[in-house]
Wavefront OBJ file of the C-alpha trace (Angstrom):
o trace
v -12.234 35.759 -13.543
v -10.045 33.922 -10.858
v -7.643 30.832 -11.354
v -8.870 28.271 -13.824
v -7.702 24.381 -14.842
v -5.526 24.473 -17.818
v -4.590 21.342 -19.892
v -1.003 21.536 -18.676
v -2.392 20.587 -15.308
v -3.165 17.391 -16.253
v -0.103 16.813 -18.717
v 2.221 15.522 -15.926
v 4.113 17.874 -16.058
v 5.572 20.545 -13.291
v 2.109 22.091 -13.430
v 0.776 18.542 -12.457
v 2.904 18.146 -9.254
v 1.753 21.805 -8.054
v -2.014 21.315 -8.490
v -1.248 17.989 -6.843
v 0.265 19.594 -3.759
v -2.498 22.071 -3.591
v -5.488 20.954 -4.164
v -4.607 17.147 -2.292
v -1.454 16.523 -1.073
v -0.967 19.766 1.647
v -4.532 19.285 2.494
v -3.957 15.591 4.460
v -2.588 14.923 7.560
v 0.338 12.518 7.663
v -1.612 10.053 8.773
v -3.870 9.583 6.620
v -1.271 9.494 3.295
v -1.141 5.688 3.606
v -2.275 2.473 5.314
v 0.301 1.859 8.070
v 3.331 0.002 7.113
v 2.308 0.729 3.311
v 3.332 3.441 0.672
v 0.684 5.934 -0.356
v 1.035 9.919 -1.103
v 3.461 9.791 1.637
v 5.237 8.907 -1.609
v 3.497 9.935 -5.201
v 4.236 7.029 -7.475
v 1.840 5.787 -9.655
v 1.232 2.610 -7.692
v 0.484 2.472 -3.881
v 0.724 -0.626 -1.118
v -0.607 -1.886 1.609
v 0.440 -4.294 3.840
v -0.790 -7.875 3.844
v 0.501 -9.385 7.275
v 2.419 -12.145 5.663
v 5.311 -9.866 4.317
v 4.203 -9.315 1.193
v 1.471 -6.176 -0.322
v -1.257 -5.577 -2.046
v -0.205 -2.899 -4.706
v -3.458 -1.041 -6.239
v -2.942 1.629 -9.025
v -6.050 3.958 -10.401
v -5.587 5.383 -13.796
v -7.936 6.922 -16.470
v -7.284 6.958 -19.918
v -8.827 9.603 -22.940
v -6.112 9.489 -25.351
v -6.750 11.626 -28.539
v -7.437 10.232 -31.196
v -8.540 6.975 -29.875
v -6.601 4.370 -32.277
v -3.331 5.001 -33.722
v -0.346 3.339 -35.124
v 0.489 0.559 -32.973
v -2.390 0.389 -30.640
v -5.368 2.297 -29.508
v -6.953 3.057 -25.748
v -7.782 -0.522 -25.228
v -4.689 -1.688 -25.090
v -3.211 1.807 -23.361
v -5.700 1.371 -20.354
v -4.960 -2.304 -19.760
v -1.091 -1.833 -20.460
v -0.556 1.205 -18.753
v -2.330 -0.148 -15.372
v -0.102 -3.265 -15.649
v 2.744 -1.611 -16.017
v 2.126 0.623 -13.236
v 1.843 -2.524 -10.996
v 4.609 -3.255 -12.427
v 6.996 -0.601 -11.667
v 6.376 -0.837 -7.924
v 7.662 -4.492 -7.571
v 4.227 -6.064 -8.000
v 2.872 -8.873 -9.967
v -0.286 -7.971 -11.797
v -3.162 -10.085 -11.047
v -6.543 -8.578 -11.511
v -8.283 -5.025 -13.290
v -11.259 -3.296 -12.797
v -12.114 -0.934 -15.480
v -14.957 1.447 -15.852
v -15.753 2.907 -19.598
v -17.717 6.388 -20.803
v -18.721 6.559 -23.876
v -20.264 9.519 -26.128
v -23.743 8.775 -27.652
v -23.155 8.109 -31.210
v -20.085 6.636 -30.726
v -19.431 3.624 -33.532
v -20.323 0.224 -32.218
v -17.832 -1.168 -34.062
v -15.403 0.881 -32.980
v -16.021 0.350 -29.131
v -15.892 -3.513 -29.900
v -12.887 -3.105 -31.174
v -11.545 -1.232 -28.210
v -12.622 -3.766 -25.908
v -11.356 -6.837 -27.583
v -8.252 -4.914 -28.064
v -8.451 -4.223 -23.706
v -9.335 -7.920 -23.118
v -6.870 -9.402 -25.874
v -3.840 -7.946 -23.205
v -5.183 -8.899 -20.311
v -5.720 -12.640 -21.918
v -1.981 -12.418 -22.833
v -0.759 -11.049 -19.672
v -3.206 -13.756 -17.374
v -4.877 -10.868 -15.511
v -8.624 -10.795 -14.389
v -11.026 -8.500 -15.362
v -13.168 -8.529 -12.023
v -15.681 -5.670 -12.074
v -16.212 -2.594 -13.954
v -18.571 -0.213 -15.083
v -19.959 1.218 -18.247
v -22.096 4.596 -18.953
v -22.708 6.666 -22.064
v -23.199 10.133 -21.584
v -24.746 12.462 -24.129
v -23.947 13.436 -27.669
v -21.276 16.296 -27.273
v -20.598 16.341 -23.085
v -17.554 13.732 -23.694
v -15.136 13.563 -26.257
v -15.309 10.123 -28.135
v -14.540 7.653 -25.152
v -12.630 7.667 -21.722
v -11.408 4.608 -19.416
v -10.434 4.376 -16.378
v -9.053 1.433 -14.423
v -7.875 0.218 -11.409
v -5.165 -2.646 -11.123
v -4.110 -5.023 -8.839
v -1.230 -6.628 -8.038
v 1.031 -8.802 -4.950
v 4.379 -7.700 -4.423
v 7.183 -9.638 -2.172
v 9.554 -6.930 -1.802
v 8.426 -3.196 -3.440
v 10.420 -1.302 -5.120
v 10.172 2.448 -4.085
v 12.130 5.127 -6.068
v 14.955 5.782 -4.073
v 17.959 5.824 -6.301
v 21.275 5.993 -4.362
v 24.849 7.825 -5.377
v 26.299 5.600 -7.771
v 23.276 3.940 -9.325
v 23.247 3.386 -12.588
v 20.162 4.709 -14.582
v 18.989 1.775 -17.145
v 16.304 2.149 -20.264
v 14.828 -0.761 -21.396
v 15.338 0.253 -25.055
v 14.320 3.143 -27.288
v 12.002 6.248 -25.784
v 9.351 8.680 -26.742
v 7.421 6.861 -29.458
v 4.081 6.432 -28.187
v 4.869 10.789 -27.900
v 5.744 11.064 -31.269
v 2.981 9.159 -32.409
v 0.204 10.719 -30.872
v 2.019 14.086 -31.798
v 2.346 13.430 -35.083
v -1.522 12.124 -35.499
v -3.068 15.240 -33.845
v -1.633 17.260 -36.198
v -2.445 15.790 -39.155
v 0.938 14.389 -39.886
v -0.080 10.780 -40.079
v -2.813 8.565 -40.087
v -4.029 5.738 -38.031
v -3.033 3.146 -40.431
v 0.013 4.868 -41.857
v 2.540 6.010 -38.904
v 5.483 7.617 -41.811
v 7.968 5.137 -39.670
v 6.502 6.246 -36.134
v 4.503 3.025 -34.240
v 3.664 3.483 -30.583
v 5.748 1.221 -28.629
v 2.940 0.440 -26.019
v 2.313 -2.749 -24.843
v 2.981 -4.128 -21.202
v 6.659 -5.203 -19.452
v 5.483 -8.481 -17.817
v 8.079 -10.367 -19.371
v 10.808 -8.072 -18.734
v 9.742 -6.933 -15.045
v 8.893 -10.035 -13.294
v 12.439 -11.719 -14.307
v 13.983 -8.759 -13.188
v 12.870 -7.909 -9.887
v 13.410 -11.994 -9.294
v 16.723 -12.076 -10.298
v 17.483 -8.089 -9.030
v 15.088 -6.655 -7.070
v 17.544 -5.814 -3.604
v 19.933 -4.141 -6.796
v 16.830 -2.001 -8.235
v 16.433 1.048 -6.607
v 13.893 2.695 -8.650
v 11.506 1.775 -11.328
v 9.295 4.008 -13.646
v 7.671 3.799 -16.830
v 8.220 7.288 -18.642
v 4.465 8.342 -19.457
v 3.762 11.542 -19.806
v 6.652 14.111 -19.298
v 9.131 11.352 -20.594
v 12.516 10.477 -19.439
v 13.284 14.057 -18.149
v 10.101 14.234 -16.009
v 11.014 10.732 -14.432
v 14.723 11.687 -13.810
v 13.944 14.630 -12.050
v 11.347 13.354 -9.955
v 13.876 11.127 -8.797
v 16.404 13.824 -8.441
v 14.277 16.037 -6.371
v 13.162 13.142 -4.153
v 16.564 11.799 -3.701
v 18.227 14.533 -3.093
v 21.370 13.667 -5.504
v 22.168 15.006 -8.968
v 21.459 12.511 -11.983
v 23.935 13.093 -14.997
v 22.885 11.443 -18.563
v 24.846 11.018 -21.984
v 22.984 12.144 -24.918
v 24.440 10.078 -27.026
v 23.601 6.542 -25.164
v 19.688 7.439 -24.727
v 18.207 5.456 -27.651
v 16.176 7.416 -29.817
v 14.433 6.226 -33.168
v 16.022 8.822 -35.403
v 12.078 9.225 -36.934
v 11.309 10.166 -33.184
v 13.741 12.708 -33.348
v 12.843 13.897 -36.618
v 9.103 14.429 -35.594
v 9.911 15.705 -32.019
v 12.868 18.188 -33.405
v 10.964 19.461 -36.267
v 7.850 20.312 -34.251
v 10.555 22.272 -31.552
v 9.882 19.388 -28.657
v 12.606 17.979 -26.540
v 12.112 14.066 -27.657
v 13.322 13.411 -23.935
v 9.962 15.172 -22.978
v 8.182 12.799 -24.766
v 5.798 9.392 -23.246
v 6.731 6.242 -23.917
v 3.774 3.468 -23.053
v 6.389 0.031 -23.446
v 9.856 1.111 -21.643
v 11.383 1.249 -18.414
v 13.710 3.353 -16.736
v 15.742 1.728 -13.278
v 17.845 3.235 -11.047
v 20.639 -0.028 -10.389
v 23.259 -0.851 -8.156
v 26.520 -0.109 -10.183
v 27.817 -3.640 -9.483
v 25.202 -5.141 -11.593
v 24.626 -3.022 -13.806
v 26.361 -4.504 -16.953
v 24.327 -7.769 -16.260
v 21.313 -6.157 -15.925
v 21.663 -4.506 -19.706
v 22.843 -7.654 -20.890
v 20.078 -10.020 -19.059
v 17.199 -7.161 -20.872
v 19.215 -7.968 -24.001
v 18.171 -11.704 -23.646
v 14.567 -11.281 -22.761
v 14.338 -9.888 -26.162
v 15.166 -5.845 -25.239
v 17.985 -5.662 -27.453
v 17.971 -1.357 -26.829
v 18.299 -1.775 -23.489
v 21.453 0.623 -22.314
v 23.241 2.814 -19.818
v 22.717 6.397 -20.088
v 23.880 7.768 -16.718
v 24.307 7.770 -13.385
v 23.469 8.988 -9.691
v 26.019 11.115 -8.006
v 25.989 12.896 -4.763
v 25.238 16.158 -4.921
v 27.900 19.267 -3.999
v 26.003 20.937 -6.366
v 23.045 20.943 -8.527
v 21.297 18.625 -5.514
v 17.849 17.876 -7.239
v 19.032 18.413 -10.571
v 19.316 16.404 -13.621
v 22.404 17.278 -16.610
v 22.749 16.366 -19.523
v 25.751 15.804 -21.296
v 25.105 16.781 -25.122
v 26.395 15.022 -28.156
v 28.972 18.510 -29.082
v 30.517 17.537 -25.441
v 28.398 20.270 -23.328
v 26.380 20.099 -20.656
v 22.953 21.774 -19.795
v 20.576 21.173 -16.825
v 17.510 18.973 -18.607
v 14.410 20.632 -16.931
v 11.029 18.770 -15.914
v 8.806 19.365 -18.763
v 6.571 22.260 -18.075
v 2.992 23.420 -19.957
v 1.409 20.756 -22.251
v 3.550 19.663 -24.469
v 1.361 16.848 -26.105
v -2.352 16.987 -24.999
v -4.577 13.776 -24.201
v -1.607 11.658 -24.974
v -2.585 8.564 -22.532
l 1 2 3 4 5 6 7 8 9 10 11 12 13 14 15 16 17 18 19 20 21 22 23 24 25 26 27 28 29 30 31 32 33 34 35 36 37 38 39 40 41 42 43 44 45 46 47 48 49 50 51 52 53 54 55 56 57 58 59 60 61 62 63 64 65 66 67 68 69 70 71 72 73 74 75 76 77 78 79 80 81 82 83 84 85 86 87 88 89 90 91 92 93 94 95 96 97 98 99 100 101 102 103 104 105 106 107 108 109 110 111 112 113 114 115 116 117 118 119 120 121 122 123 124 125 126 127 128 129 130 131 132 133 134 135 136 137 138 139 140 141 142 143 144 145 146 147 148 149 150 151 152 153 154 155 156 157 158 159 160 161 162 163 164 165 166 167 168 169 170 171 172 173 174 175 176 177 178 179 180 181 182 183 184 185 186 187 188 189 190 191 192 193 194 195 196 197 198 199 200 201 202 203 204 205 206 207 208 209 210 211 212 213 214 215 216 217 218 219 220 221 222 223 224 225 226 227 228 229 230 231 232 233 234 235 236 237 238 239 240 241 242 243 244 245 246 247 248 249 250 251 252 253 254 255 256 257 258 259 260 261 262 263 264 265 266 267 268 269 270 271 272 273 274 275 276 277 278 279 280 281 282 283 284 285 286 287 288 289 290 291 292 293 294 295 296 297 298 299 300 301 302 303 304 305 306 307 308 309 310 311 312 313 314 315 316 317 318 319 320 321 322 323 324 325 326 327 328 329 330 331 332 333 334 335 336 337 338 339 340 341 342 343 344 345 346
């Protein structure tokens, strides 16, 4: 038997980029990678652009969502779907305005269970003042789709983007504490919790809105990359950013916040919590001038984890790498997460 898909393709993970560049990304002339003037595959981000003619873009994101188990402590796929395509609007300088979303569903599934995955979708998007625009909805039979899947597509307008280019001397910024949507799902595939009880673990998704849009306003020349660390975590983010930039990134264990119940679960179960999604934080790469203010302007819009964990450097050595410096006063290289660590997470 030749080659086959494995779930670690789809994890986001190393194996992710590689099927990426494969089966897409080698395959298309340069060309056609973007609209002109835009960002597209040129530049794999979650988010792409294109130009509107008036200075400003239209930033479009495609995501689908078929998170296992479907609800869980703190949320369920409703809310993922519409948070996670906000927040990818998000992260490239945008201002979410509209979604599109288009739902599969098993025969048999509960009724009252879909409702409540709906109103749980169109409950954010209320919040959040986004459109729902268009969509589409099919059911497919009993046992040739697990439960439910959704995909969306979101929309956004963007004055100034903000592509992930960190520079030597950034800062690197979290908005507060990482890995617990992760844990959560973790801990509920394995039996460890239940959807109503979460033993201390609650996934942290919900959409940045209120913490983007005042930042890029106040700091968006200062921000040079934005990403919210889905699936591979912090580490996968960091060394995306290392590769790309060509510079070495250097964190402090100790100043990455952690819920110590995330590190219980994640340590306990032999997986690096840095490895782990988060579905409500933000990790910037900042001008080292502003830095300071930054943390302390998060702190104010009610992101009282926010910190400084590290920072760009040029690279004489290690260029494309990411180190850690551990809480015994070592250092290791922290590696992009490879295999699939946490399956259907988002």
């Amino acid at each position: 038997m030749g080659e086959v898909v494995k779930l670690a393709h789809g994890a986001g993970s190393v194996e992710t980029s590689q099927i990426l560049e494969s089966l897409i990304f080698s395959k298309i002339e340069e060309r056609l990678k973007k609209v002109e003037g835009g960002l597209g595959i040129d530049f794999p981000d979650d988010a792409a652009a294109i130009p509107m003619g008036d200075g400003r873009f239209l930033v479009v994101t495609v995501d689908s969502y078929t998170v296992n188990p479907p609800f869980f402590p703190g949320g369920d796929i409703g809310v993922l779907a519409a948070s996670g395509s906000i927040n990818d609007v998000l992260m490239l300088g945008g201002k979410p305005i509209a979604l599109m979303d288009a739902i599969i569903v098993e025969e048999g599934f509960p009724l009252e269970d879909l409702r409540r995955i709906v109103d749980s979708m169109l409950r954010v998007l209320r919040e959040e003042g986004v459109a729902l625009i268009g969509g589409d909805f099919k059911v497919m039979p009993k046992g040739q789709i697990d439960k439910i899947a959704i995909a969306t597509v979101g929309i956004g307008i963007a004055d100034r983007l903000i592509v992930d280019r960190p520079q030597p001397g950034d800062k690197i910024v979290v908005s507060g504490y990482l890995g617990d949507h992760g844990a959560v799902i973790l801990a509920r595939q394995i039996g460890i919790i239940d959807e109503g009880s979460g033993g201390g673990l609650v996934s942290d998704v919900k959409p940045l809105t209120r913490l983007m849009l005042p930042l890029v306003e106040k700091y968006g020349p200062h921000i040079h990359a934005a990403r919210d660390p889905t699936r591979g975590g912090l580490a996968m983010a960091l060394n995306d950013w290392a590769k790309a930039s060509g510079t070495v990134i250097i964190v402090e264990e100790s100043a990455i916040p952690i819920r110590p119940q995330v590190a219980y679960y994640a340590n306990m179960l032999g997986i690096d919590p840095l490895a782990l999604a988060s579905e409500g934080a933000a990790v910037l790469s900042v001008s080292p001038d502003v830095a300071e203010e930054v943390v302390e302007f998060m702190k104010k819009l009610g992101f009282d984890n926010a910190a400084i964990i590290g920072e760009v450097r040029k690279a004489e050595r290690y260029r494309g790498y990411v180190l850690l410096k551990t809480v015994v006063g070592g250092l290791r290289i922290l590696e992009a997460p490879r295999g699939d660590l946490v399956p259907r997470i988002c």
